[in-house]
C-alpha positions in Angstrom: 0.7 -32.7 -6.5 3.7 -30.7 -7.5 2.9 -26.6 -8.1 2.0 -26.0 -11.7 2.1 -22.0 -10.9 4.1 -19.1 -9.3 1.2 -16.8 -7.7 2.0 -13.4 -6.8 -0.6 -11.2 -5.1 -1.1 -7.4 -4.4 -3.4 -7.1 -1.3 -4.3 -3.1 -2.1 -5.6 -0.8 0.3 -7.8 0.2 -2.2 -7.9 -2.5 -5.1 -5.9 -5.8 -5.3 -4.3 -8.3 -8.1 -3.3 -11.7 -8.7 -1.1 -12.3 -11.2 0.8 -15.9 -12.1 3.5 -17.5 -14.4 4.1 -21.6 -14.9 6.5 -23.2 -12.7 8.2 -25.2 -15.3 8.6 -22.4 -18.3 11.8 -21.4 -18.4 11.2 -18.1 -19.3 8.5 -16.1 -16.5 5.9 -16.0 -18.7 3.5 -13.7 -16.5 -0.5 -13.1 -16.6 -2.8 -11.5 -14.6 -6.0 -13.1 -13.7 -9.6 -11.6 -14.3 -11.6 -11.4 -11.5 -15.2 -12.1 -11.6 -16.8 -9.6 -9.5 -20.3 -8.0 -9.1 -20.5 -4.9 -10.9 -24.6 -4.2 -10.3 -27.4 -6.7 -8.8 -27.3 -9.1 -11.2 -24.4 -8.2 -13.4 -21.1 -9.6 -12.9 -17.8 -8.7 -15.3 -14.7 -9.9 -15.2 -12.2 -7.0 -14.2 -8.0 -7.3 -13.8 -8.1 -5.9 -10.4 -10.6 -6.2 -7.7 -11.4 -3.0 -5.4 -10.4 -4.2 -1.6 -14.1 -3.2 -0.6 -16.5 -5.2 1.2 -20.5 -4.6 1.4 -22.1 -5.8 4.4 -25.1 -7.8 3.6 -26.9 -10.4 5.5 -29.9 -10.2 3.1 -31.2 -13.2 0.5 -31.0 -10.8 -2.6 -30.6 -13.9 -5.4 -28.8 -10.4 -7.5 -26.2 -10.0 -4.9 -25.7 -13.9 -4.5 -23.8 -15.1 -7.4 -22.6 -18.8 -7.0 -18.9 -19.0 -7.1 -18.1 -15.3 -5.9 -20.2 -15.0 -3.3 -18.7 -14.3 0.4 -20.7 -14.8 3.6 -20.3 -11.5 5.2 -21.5 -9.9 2.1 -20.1 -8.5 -2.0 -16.6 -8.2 -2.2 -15.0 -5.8 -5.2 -16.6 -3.6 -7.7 -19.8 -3.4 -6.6 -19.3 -2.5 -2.6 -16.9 0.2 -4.5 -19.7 2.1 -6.1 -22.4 2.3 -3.5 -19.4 3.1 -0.9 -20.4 6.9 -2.2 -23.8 6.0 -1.3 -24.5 3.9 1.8 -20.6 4.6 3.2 -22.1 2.9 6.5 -22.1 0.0 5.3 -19.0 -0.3 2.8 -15.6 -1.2 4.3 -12.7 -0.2 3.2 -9.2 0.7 3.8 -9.2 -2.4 5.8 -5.2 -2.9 5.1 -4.2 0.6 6.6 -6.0 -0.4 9.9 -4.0 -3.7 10.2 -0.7 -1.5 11.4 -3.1 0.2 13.9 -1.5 -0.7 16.9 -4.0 1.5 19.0 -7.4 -1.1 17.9 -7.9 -4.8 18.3 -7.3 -5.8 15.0 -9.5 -8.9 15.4 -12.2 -7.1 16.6 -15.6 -5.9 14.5 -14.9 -2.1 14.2 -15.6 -2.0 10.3 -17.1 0.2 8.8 -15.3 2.6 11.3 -18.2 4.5 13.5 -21.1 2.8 11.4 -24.5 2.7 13.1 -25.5 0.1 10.5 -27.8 -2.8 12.1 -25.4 -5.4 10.4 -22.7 -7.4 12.1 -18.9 -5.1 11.8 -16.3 -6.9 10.8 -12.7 -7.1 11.9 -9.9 -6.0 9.8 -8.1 -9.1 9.4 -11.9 -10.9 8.8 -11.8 -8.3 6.1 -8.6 -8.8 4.2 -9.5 -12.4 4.2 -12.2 -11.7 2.6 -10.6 -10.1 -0.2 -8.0 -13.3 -0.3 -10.8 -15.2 -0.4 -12.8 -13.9 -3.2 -9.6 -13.9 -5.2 -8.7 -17.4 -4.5 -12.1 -18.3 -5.6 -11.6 -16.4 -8.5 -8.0 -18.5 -9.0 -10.5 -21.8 -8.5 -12.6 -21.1 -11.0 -9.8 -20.5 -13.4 -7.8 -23.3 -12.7 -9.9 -26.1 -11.0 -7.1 -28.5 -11.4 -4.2 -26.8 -9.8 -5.5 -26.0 -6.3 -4.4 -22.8 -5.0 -3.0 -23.8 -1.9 -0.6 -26.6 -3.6 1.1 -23.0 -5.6 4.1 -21.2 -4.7 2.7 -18.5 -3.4 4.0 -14.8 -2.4 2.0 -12.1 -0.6 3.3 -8.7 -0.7 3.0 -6.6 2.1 4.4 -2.2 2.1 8.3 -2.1 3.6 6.9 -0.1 6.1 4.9 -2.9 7.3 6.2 -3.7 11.4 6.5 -7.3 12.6 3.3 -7.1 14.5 1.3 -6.0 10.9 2.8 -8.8 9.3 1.8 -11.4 11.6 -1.8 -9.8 11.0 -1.7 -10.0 7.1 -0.2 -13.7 7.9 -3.0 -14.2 9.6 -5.6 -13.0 7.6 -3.6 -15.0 4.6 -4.0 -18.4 6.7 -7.8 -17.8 7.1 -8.4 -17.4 3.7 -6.7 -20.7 3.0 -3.2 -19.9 1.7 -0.3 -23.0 2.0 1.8 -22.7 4.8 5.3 -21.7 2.9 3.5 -19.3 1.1 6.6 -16.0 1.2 6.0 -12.2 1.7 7.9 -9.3 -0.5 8.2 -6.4 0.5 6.0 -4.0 -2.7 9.1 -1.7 -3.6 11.5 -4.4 -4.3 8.1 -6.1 -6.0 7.4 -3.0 -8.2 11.3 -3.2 -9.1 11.3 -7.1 -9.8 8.6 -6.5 -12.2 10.7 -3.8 -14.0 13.8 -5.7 -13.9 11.6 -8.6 -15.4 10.2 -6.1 -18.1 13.4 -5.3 -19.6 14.8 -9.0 -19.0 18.6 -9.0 -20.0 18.7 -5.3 -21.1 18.4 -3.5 -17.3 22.3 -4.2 -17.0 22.5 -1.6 -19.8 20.6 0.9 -18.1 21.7 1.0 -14.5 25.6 1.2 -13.8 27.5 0.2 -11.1 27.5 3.1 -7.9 23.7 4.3 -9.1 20.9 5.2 -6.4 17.5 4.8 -7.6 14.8 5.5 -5.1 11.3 3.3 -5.5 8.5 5.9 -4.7 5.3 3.9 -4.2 2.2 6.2 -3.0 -0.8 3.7 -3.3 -4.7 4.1 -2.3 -3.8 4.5 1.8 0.4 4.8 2.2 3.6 6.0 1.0 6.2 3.8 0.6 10.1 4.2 0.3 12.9 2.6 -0.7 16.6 3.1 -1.6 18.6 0.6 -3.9 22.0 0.8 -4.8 23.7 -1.0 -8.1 26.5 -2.9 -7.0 28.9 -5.5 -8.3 29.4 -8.8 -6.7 31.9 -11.2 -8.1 31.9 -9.2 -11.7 28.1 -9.5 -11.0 25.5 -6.6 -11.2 23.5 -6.6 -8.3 21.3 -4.8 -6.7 20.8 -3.6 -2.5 18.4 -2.7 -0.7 19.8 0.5 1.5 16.8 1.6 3.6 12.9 1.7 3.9 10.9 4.5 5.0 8.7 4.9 8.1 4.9 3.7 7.7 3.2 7.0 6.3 -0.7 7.1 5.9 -0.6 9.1 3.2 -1.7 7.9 -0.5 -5.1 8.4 -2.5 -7.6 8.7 0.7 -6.1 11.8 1.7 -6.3 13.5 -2.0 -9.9 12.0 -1.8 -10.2 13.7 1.5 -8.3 17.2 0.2 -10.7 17.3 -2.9 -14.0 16.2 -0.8 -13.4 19.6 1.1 -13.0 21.5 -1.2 -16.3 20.2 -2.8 -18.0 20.6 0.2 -17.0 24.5 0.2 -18.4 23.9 -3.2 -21.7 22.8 -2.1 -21.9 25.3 1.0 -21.4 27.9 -2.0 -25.1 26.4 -3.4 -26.4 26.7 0.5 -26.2 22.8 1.1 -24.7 22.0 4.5 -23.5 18.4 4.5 -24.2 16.3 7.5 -21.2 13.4 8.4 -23.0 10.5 6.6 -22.9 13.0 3.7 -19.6 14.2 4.3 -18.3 10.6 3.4 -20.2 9.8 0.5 -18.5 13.0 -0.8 -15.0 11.3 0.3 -16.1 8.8 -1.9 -17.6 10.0 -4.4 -14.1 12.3 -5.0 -11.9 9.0 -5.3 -13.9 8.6 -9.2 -13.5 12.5 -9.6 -10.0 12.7 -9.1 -9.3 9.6 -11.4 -11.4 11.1 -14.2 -9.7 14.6 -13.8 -6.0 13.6 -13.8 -6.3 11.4 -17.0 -4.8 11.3 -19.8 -7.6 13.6 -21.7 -9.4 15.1 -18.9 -12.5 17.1 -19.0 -12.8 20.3 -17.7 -15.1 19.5 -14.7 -16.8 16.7 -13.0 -20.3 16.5 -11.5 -20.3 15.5 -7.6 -23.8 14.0 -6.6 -24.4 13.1 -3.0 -27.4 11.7 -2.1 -30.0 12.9 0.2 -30.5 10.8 3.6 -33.5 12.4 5.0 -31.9 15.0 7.3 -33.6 18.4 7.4 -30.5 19.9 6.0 -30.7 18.6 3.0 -34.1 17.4 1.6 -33.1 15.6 -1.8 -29.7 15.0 -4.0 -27.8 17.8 -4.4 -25.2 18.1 -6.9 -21.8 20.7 -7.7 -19.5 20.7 -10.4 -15.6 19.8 -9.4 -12.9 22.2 -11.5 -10.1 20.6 -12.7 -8.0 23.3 -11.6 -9.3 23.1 -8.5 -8.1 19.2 -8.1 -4.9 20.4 -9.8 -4.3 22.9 -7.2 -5.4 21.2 -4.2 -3.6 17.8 -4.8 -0.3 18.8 -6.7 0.4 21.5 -4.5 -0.9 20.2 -1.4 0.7 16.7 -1.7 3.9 17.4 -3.8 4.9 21.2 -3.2 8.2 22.0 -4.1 10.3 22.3 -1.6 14.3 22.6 -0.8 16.1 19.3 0.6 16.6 20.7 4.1 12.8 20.8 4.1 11.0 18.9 7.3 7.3 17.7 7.8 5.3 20.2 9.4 3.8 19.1 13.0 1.0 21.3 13.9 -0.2 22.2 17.9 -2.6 19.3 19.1 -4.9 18.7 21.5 -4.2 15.9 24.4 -6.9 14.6 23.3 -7.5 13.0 20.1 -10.3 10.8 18.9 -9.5 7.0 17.9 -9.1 6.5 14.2 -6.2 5.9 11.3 -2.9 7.7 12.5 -3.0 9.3 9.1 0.0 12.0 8.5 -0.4 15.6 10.0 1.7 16.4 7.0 0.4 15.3 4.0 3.8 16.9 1.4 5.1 13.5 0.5 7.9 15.8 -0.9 8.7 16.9 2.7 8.9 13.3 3.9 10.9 12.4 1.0 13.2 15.5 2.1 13.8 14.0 5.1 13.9 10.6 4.5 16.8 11.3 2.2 18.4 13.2 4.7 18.4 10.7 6.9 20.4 8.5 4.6 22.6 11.1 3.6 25.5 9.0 4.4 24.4 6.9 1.3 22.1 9.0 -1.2 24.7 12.3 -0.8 28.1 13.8 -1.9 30.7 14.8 0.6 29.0 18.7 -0.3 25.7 17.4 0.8 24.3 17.3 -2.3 21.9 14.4 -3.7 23.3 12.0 -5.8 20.1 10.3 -7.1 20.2 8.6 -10.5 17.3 6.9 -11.2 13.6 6.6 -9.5 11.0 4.2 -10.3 7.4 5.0 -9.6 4.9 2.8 -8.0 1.1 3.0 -7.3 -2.3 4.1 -8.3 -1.4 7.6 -7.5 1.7 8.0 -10.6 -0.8 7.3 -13.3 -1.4 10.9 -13.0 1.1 12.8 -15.0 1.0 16.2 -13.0 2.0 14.0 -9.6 5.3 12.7 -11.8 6.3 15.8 -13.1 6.4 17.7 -10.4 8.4 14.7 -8.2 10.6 15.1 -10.7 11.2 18.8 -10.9 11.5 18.7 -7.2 14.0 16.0 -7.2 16.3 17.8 -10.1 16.4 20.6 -7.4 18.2 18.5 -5.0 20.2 16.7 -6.9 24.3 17.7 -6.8 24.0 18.6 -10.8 20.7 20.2 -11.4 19.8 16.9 -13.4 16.3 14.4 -12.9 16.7 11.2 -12.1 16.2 9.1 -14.8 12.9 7.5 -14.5 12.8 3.5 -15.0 10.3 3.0 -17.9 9.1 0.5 -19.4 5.8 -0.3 -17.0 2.3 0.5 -18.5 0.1 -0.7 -15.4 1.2 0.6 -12.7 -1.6 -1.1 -10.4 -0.3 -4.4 -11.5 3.2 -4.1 -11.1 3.7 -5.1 -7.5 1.8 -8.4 -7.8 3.4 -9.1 -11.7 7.2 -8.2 -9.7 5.8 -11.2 -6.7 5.4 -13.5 -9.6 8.2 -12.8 -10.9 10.3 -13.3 -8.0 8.3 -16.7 -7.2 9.4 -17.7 -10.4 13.0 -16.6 -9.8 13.3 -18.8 -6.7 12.9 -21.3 -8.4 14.9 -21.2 -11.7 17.2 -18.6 -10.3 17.8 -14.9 -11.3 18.5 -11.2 -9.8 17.6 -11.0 -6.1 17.4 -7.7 -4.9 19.6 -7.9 -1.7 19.1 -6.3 1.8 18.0 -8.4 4.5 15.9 -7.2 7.5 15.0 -3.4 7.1 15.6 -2.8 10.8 17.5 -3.7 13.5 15.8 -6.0 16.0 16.5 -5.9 19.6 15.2 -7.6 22.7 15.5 -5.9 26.5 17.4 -7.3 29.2 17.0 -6.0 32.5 20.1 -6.1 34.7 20.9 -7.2 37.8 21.6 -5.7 41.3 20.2 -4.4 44.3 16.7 -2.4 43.9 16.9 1.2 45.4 13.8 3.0 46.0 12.0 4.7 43.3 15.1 4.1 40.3 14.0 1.2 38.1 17.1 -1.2 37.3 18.8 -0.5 33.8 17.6 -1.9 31.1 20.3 -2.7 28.1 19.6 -3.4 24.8 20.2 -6.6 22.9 20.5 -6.7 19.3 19.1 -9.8 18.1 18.8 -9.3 14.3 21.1 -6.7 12.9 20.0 -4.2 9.9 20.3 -6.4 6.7 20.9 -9.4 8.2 19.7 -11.8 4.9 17.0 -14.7 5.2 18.2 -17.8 6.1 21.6 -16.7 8.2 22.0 -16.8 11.9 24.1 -14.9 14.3 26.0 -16.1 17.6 25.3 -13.7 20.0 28.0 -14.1 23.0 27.3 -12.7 26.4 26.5 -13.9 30.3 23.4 -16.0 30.5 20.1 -14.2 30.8 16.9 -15.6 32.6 13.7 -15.0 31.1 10.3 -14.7 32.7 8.0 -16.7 32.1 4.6 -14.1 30.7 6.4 -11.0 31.1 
């Protein structure tokens, strides 16, 4: 059967979309699909994203087993979101930021992350499919007729993303039955498909020929960058992809984390100490906090309940109210200070030790690791003064639906900039937590009828090592030269001679 649809899909460290247009219209005519989720035992809504959490459950509960949503390893979405605050042993999550963990067995059951729970742990691959799974399901129920895994389908994955955590996601893709020419995008140039898609013919009219516009995406668990520059190809606007950041473990966890201590200095203020089990369900309980106080008409405060868990410390619930100029404090100026463009991130004296977890940032001023990032493409993004000479900037992820967090980017960046002026921000985008998958379907459309494709090739150079030959002296290895294999930018679908002598390889070395 031929594909009736062009499926793009947001895997989210924190909450994840699937959105779709019809192959054959001739204009992208995109949707995204509700997902039928648990919200409480017995009570399932449909919602437009569903929260990449998984609840462990091996019980027969008839409310947590709902026929056509159900997973085996227990309740994927909503519902594992909400009693994550509450039985945090037993909730996984963040399962996409351990996936570029090269320092864990990503196949192995280490989920929840130092649980003592009696259930079965899961690995993070196991749990991404998971999440494919129940949104697949969800596509099933939508569309009986057009199976999912006769679509075109593209999976999204951050730029940052190495080879190694793409064969992961691949693999966790694969598992949860997705066809086997299914395509990944890289989520900037999928957050800027969608807004070239949103303003259709019109986006010539706004972006000129020479502009820089920087993609800032700061999700649930990373911070993603991107530079594109407008160019003209044949009399042809197009647009290329200059550079991707570094993989930064920095996005809403860590303001969840910054805002769950200073609650718990809150708490110590009421004489409640906070064991570690307690001490999470704060970290999650600050994730609904800090989305409540950095909205569009927020209240003043917000009540943090954590639950008691039997511990001498504590005897029952305890509960402190959250300022908002506390969270305003703590996340704008902890997480976007204002800082000048020769700024670096901060590395602070460690121990030699450190205790296995998420390599999260020691930094956590995205505007420090913007800093540098920019600086080190100042042979594209500067004048010859050494001045920035960024135009435009489109922002991505959860984390921009707070006003405060764009403003100040902004008044940062006009600082830099070689005339004092902000980049013009790219508009035009309501949803910002559907705009990566909407931008996949979009391009899966394109591919097939044909349209802007955001140029750039491979984001890094690719190399293999060849050790040479000669004589062995005692003690000095033999050099080792570098091969590039796959230049930066090398587009899909060329190849490169490579001349040189032969080379042997060893066989499982």
């Amino acid at each position: 059967m031929p594909a009736q649809f062009c499926i793009g899909i947001d895997l989210g460290t924190t909450n994840s979309v699937l959105a779709f247009a019809p192959v054959d219209e001739s204009d992208a005519m995109i949707g995204v699909l509700p997902i039928p989720q648990i919200i409480s035992p017995g009570s399932v809504e449909q919602r437009l994203g569903l929260p990449s959490f998984l609840y462990l459950d091996n019980s027969s509960n008839p409310a947590l087993n709902v026929p056509g949503i159900a997973n085996d390893r227990g309740v994927v979405g909503e519902y594992a979101r909400r009693v994550s605050a509450e039985q945090p042993e037993r909730v996984v999550a963040t399962a996409k930021s351990w996936l570029c963990h090269h320092g864990v067995d990503r196949t192995a059951p280490i989920l929840p992350w130092k649980s003592d729970t009696e259930l079965e742990l899961i690995s993070p691959v196991d749990a991404s499919a998971a999440y494919l799974q129940h949104l697949i399901s969800a596509w099933q129920t939508r569309f009986p007729k057009s199976p999912f895994s006769e679509q075109v389908v593209v999976l999204t994955v951050p730029a940052s993303f190495d080879a190694a955590a793409r064969e992961w996601t691949r693999q966790a893709a694969m598992a949860a039955g997705f066809p086997d020419d299914f395509v990944f995008l890289e989520e900037p140039q999928a957050a800027l498909y969608n807004w070239v898609h949103a303003r259709q013919t019109t986006w010539r009219q706004e972006l000129t020929e020479g502009d820089i516009l920087l993609v800032c995406d700061v999700g649930g668990g990373t911070t993603d960058l991107t530079l594109v520059r407008v160019e003209s190809v044949r009399g042809e606007m197009s647009l290329n992809r200059l550079a991707v950041g570094n993989h930064m473990l920095i996005g809403g966890d860590n303001m969840d984390l910054a805002l769950a201590h200073a609650a718990s200095e809150v708490f110590a203020r009421q004489g409640a100490k906070l064991n570690a089990w307690q001490s999470l369900s704060l970290w999650h309980a600050c994730r609904a906090a800090k989305e409540k106080l950095l909205s569009h008409s927020p209240p003043e405060s917000y009540p943090l309940t954590v639950l008691g868990r039997g511990s001498k410390l504590i005897g029952g619930t305890v509960t402190a109210n959250l300022e908002r100029s506390v969270v305003e404090q703590v996340l704008v100026d902890g997480f976007f200070p204002s800082v000048p463009l020769d700024a670096r991130p901060m590395t602070a004296p460690s121990s030699g030790f450190q205790e296995l977890g998420l390599e999260f940032a020691s930094d956590t001023a995205i505007t420090r690791h913007l800093a540098a990032y920019m600086m080190d493409h100042r042979e594209d993004v500067c004048t010859a003064e050494g001045n920035l000479r960024l135009t435009h900037i489109l922002f991505n992820g959860g984390v921009f639906n707070a006003a405060a967090f764009r403003s100040r980017l902004l008044e940062t960046l006009s600082t830099w900039n070689h005339n004092g002026k902000q980049p013009t921000v790219l508009g035009g985008i309501e949803e910002l937590d559907q705009a990566v998958a909407c931008g996949a379907a979009y391009y899966a459309w394109s591919r097939r009828h044909g349209g802007i494709r955001i140029r750039g090739g491979t984001a890094r150079s690719y190399y293999v090592g060849i050790e040479s030959s000669g004589p062995a002296i005692p003690g000095i290895p033999r050099p080792l030269h570098a091969l590039c294999v796959a230049p930066q930018g090398m587009e899909e679908g060329t190849e490169t001679d490579i001349p040189g002598r032969p080379i042997g390889i060893q066989v499982g070395q």
